[in-house]
LOVOLUM-10877 format. One record per atom (N, C-alpha, C): residue in one letter; residue number from 1; x, y negated, z negated. Coordinates in nm, 2 decimals. Last residue first. Example, Ala and Ser with C-alpha at 12.3 -4.5 7.8 and 13.67 -1.06 7.14 Angstrom:
% residues 2
+---------+-----+--------+--------+--------+
! residuo ! num !      u !      v !      w !
+---------+-----+--------+--------+--------+
!       S !   2 !   1.28 !   0.22 !  -0.71 !
!       S !   2 !   1.37 !   0.11 !  -0.71 !
!       S !   2 !   1.29 !   0.00 !  -0.79 !
!       A !   1 !   1.32 !   0.57 !  -0.78 !
!       A !   1 !   1.23 !   0.45 !  -0.78 !
!       A !   1 !   1.32 !   0.33 !  -0.78 !
+---------+-----+--------+--------+--------+
% end
This chain:
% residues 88
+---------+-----+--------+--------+--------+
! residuo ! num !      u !      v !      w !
+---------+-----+--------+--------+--------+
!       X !  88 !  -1.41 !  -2.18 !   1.67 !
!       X !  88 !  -1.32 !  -2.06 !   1.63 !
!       X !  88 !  -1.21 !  -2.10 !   1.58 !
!       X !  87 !  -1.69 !  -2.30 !   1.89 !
!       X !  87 !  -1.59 !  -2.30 !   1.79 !
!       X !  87 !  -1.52 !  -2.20 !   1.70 !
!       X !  86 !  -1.91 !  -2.41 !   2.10 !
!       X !  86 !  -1.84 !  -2.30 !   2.02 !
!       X !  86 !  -1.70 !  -2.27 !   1.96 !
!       X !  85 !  -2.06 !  -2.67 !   2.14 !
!       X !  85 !  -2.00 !  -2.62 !   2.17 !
!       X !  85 !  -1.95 !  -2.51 !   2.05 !
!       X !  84 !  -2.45 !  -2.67 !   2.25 !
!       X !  84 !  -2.35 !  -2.66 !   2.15 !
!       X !  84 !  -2.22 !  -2.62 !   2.24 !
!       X !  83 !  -2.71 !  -2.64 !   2.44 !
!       X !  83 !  -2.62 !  -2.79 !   2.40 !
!       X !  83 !  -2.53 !  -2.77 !   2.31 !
!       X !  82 !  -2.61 !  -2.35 !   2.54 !
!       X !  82 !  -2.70 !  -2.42 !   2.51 !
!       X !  82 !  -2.64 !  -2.58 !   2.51 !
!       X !  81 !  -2.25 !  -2.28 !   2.46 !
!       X !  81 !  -2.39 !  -2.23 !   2.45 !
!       X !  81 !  -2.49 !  -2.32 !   2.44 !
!       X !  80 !  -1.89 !  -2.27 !   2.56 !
!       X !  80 !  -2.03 !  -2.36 !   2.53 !
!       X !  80 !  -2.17 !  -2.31 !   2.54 !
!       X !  79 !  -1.65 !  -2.23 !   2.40 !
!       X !  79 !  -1.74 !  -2.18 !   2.48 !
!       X !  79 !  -1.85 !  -2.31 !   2.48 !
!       X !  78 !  -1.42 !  -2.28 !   2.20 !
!       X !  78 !  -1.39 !  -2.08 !   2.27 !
!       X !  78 !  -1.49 !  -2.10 !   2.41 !
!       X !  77 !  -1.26 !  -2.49 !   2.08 !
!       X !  77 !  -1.32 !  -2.48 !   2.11 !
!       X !  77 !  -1.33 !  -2.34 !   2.23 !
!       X !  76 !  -1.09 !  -2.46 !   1.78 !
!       X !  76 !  -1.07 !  -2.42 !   1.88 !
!       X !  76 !  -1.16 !  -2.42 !   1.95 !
!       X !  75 !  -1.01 !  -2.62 !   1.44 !
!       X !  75 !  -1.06 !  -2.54 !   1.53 !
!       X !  75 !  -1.04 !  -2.52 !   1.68 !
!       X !  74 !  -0.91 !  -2.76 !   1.15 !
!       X !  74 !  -0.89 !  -2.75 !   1.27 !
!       X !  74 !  -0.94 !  -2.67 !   1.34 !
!       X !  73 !  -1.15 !  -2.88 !   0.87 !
!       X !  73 !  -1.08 !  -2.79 !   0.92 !
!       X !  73 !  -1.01 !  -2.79 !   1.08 !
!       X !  72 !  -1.31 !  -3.07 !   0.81 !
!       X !  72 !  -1.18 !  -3.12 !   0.80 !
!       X !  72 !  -1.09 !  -3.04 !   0.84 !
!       X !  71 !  -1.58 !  -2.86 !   0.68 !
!       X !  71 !  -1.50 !  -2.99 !   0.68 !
!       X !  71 !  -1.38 !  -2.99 !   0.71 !
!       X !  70 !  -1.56 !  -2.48 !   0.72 !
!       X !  70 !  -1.55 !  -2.64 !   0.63 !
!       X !  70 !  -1.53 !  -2.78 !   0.69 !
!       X !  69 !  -1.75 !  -2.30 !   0.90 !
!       X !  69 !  -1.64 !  -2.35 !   0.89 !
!       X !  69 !  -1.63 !  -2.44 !   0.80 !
!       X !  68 !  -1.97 !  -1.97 !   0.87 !
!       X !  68 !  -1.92 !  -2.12 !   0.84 !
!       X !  68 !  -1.83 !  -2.15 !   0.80 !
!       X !  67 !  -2.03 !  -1.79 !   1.11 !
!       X !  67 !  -1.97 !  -1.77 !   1.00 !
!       X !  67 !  -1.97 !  -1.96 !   0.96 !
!       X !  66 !  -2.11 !  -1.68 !   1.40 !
!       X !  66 !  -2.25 !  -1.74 !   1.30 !
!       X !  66 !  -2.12 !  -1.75 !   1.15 !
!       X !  65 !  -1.87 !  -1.71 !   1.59 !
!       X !  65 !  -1.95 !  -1.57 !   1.50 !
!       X !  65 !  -2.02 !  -1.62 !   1.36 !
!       X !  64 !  -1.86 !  -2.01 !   1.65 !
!       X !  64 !  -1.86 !  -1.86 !   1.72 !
!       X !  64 !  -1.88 !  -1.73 !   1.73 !
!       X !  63 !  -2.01 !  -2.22 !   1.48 !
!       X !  63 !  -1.93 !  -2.15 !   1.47 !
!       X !  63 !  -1.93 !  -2.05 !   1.61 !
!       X !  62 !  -2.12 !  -2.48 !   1.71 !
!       X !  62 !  -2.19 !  -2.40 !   1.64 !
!       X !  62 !  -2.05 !  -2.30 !   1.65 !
!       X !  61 !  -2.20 !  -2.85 !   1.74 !
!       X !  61 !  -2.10 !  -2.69 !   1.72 !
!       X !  61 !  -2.14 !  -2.68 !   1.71 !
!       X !  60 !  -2.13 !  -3.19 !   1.92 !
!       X !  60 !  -2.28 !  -3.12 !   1.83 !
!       X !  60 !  -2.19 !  -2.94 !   1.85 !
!       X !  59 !  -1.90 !  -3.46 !   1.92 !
!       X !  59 !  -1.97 !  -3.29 !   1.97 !
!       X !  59 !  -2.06 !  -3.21 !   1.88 !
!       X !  58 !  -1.78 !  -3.69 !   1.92 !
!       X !  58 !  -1.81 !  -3.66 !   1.81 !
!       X !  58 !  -1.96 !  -3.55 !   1.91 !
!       X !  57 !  -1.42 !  -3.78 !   2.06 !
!       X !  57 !  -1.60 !  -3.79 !   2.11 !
!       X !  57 !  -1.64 !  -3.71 !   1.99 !
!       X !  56 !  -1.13 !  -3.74 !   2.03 !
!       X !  56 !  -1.21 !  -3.90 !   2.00 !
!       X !  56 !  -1.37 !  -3.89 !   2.02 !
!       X !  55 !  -1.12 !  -3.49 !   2.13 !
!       X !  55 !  -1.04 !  -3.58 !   2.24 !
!       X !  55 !  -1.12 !  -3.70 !   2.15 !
!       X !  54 !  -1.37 !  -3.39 !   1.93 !
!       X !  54 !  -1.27 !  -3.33 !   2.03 !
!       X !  54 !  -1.23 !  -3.44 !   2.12 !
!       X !  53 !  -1.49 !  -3.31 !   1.60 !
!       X !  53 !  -1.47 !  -3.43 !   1.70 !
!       X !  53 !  -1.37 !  -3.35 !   1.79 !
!       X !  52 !  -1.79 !  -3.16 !   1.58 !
!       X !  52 !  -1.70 !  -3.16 !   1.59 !
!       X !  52 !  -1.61 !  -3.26 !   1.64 !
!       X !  51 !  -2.12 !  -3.04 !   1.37 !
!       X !  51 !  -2.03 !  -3.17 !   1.46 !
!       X !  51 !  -1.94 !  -3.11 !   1.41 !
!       X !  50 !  -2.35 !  -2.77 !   1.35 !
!       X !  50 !  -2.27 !  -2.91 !   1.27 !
!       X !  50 !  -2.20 !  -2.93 !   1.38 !
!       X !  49 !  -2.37 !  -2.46 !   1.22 !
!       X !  49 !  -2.40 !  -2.58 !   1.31 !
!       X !  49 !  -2.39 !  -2.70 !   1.24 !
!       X !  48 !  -2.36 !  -2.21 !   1.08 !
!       X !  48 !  -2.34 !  -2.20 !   1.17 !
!       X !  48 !  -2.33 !  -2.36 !   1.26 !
!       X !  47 !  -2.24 !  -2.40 !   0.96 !
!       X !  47 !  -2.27 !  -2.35 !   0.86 !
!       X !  47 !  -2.42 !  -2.28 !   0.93 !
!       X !  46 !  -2.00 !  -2.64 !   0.99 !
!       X !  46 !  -2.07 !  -2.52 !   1.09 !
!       X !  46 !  -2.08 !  -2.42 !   1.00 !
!       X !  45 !  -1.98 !  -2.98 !   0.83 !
!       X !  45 !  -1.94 !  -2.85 !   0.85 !
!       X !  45 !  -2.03 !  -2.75 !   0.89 !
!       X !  44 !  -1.87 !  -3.22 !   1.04 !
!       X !  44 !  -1.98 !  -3.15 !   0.93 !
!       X !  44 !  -1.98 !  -3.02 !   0.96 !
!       X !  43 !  -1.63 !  -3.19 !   1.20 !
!       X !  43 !  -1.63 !  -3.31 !   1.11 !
!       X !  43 !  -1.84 !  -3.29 !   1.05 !
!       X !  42 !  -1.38 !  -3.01 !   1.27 !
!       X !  42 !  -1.50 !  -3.03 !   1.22 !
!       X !  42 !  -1.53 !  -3.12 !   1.17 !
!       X !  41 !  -1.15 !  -3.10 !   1.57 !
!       X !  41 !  -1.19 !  -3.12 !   1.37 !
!       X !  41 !  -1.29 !  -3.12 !   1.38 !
!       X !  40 !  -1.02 !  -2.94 !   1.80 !
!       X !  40 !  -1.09 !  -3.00 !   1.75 !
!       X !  40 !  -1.08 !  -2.98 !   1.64 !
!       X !  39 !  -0.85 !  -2.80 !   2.10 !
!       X !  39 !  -0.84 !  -2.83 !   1.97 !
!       X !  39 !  -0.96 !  -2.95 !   1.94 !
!       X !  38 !  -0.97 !  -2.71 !   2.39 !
!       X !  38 !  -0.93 !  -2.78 !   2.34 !
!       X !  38 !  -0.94 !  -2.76 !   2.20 !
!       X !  37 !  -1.08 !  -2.48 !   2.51 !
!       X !  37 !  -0.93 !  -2.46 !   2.48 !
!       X !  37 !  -0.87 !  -2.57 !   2.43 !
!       X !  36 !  -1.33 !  -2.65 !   2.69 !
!       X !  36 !  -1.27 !  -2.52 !   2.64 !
!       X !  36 !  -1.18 !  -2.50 !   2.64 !
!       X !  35 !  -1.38 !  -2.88 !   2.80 !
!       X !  35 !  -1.37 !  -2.88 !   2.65 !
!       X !  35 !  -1.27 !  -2.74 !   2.58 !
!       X !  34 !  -1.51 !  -2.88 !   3.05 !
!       X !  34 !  -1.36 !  -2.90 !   3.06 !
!       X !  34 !  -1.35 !  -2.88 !   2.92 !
!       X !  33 !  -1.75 !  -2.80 !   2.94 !
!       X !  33 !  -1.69 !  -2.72 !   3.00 !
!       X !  33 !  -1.53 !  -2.71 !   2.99 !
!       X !  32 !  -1.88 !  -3.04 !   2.84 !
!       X !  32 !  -1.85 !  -2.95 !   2.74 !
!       X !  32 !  -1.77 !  -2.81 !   2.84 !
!       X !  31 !  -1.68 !  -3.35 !   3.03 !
!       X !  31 !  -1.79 !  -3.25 !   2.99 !
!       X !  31 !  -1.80 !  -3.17 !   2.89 !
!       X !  30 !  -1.50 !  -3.54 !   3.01 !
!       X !  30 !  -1.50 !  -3.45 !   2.93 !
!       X !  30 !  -1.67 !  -3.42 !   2.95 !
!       X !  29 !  -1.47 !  -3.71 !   3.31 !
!       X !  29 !  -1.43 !  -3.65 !   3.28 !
!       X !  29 !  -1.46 !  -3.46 !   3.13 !
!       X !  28 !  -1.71 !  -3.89 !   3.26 !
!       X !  28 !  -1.72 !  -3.77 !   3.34 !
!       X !  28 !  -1.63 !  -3.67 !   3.32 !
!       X !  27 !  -1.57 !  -4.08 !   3.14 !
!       X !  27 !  -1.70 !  -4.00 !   3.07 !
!       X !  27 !  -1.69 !  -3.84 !   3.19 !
!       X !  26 !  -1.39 !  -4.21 !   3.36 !
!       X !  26 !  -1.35 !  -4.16 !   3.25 !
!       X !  26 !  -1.44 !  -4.04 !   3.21 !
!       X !  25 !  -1.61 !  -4.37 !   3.50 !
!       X !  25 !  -1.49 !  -4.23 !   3.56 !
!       X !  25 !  -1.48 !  -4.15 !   3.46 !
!       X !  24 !  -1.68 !  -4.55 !   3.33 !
!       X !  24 !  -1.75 !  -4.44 !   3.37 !
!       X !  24 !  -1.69 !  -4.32 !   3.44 !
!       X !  23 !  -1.41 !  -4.68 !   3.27 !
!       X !  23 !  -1.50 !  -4.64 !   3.17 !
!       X !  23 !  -1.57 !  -4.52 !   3.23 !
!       X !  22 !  -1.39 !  -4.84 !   3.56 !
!       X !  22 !  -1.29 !  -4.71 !   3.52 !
!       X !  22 !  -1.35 !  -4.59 !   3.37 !
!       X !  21 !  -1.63 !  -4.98 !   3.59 !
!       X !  21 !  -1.61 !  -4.88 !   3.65 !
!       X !  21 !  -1.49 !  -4.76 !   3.58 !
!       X !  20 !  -1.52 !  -5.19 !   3.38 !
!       X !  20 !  -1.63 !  -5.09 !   3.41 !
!       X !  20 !  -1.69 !  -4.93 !   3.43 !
!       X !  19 !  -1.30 !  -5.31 !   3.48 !
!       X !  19 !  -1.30 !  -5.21 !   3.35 !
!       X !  19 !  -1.42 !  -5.10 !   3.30 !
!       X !  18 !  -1.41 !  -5.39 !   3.71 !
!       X !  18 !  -1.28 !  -5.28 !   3.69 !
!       X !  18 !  -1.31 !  -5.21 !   3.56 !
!       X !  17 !  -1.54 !  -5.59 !   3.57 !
!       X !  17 !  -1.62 !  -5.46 !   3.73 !
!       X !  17 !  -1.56 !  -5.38 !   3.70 !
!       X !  16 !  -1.37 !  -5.74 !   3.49 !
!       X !  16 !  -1.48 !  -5.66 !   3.38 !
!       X !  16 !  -1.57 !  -5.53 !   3.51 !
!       X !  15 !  -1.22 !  -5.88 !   3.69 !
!       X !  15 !  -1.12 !  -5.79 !   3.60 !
!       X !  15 !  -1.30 !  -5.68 !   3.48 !
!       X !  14 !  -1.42 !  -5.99 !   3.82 !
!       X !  14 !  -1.36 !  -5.88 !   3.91 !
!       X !  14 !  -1.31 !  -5.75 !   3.80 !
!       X !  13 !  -1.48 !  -6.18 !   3.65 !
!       X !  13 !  -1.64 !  -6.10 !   3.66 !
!       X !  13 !  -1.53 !  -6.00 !   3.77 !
!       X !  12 !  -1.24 !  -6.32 !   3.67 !
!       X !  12 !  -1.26 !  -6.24 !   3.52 !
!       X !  12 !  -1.36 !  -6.15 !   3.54 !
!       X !  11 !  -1.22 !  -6.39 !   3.92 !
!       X !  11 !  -1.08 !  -6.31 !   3.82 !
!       X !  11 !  -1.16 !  -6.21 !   3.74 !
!       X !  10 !  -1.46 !  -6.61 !   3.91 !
!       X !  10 !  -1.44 !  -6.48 !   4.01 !
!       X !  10 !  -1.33 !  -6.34 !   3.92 !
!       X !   9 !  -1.34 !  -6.76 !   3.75 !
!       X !   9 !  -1.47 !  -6.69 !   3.71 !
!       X !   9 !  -1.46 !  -6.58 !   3.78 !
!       X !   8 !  -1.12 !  -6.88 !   3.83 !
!       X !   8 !  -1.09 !  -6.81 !   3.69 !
!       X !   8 !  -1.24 !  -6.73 !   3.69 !
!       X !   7 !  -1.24 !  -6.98 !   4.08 !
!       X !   7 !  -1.12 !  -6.88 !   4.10 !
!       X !   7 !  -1.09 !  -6.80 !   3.98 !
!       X !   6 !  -1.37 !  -7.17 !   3.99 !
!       X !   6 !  -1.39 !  -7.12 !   4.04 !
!       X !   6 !  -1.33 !  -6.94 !   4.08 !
!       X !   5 !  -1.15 !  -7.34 !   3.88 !
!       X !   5 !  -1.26 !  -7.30 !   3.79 !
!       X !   5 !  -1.37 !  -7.14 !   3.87 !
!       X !   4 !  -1.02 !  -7.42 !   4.08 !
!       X !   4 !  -0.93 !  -7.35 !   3.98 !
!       X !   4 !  -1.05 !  -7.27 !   3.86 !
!       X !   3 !  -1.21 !  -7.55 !   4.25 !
!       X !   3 !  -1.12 !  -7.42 !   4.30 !
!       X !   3 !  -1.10 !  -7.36 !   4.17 !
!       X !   2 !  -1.21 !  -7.76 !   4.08 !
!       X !   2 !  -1.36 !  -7.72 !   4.08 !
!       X !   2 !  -1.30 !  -7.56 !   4.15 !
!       X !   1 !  -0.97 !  -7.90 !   4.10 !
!       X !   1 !  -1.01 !  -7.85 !   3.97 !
!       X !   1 !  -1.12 !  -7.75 !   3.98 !
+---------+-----+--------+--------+--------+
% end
């Protein structure tokens, strides 16, 4: 019994390492670089600056020609400037 108990702890502290680690891989993935040419929703409106959500992550904008976008609108990510990404 003391195996069997033994053997479920080990499983589980293996199966959350995994899930761990794969989490972190992941993040790396979307930098604001790889970002470019992805589709996004405004989600406050770029009035030149405001949030965007892209792939599920919530991104700090800024329009692309200082113009302001609305709410809710679909967009284009064109660039990245500074800590913003650029939008169109």
């Amino acid at each position: 019994m003391i195996y069997y108990l033994i053997t479920l702890a080990v499983t589980i502290s293996l199966v959350g390492l995994l899930i761990a680690l794969r989490s972190r891989r992941h993040k790396r993935l979307f930098t604001p670089s790889n970002l470019i040419g992805s589709s996004a929703i405004v989600d406050k409106p770029l009035a030149p600056e405001g949030s965007v959500i892209v792939r599920g992550e919530v991104w700090l904008a800024r329009s692309s020609d200082g113009s302001s976008i609305p709410g809710k609108t679909r967009v284009t990510i064109v660039g990245v400037q500074s800590h913003f990404l650029l939008a169109k």
